[in-house]
C-alpha distance (Angstrom), angle and dihedral (degrees) to the residues before:
residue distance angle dihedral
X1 . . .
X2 3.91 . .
X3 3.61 90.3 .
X4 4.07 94.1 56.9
X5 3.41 85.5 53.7
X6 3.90 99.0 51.1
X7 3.84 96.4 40.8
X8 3.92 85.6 59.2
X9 3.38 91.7 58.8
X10 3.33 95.6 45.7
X11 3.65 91.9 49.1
X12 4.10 90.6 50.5
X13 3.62 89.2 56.8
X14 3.79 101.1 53.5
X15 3.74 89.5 46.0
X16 3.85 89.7 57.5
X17 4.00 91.2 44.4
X18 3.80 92.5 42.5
X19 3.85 97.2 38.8
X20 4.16 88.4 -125.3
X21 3.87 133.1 142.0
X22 3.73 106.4 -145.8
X23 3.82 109.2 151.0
X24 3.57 97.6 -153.2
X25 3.97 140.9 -67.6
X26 3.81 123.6 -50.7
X27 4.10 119.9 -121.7
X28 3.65 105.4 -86.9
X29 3.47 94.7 37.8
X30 3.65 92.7 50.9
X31 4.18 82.0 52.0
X32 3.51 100.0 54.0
X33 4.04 95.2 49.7
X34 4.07 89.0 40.3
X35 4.05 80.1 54.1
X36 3.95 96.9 52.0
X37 4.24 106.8 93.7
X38 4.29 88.4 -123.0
X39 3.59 78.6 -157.8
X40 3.92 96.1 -155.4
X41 3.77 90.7 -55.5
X42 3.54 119.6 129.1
X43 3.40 97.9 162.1
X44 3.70 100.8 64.7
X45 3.78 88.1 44.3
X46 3.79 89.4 60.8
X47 3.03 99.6 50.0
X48 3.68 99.2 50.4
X49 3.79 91.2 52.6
X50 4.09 84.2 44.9
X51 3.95 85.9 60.1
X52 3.80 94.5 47.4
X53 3.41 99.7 46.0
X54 4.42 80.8 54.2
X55 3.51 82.9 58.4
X56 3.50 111.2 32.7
X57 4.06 114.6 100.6
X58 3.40 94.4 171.5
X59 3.66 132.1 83.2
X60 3.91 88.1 -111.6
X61 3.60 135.4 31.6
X62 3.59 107.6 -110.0
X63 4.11 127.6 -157.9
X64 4.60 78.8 -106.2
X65 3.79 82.5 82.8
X66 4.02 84.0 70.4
X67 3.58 92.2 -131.8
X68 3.34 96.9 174.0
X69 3.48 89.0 58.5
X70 3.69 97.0 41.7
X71 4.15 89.7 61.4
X72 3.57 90.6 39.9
X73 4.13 92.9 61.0
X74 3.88 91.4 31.5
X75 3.74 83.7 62.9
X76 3.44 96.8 37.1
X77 4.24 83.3 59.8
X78 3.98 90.6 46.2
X79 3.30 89.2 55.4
X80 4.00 98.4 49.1
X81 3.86 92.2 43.1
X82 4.33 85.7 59.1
C-alpha cells in the first residue's frame, strides 16, 4: 500500500514541473509497477514515473506506456552506468 501512496506523490510532482494533468495510473499499470521489487530505490522509481508522465497524453498512465518495459531498460542502464 506504501507504494500507491509514494507513486502519487511522485506523480503530483512531475505534473507541477511538467505543467500536466494526469490524474493518476490506470489498473494494470498500477500492477506491473506495484510488482517491480523497488528495492529501496527511489530514485529509479522517479524517474520512471518522470518519463511517463513526458509521455503520457492521457489523463492516466495506461499499461500502452510499456511500463514494464520502461523499468526493465531503466534498470538495465543503472546497471551499465555501475
Amino acid at each position: 500500500m506504501k507504494i500507491v501512496v509514494i507513486l502519487m506523490r511522485i506523480l503530483n510532482y512531475y505534473n507541477a514541473d511538467y505543467g500536466k494533468r494526469i490524474f493518476g495510473f490506470e489498473e494494470t499499470a498500477m500492477d506491473e509497477l506495484k510488482k517491480y521489487p523497488w528495492p529501496g530505490n527511489i530514485t529509479q522509481l522517479s524517474q520512471i514515473i518522470s518519463l511517463l508522465v513526458m509521455q503520457t497524453k492521457d489523463l492516466y498512465i495506461s499499461n500502452q506506456c510499456n511500463v514494464t518495459n520502461r523499468v526493465k531498460k531503466k534498470q538495465w542502464r543503472m546497471l551499465q552506468e555501475n
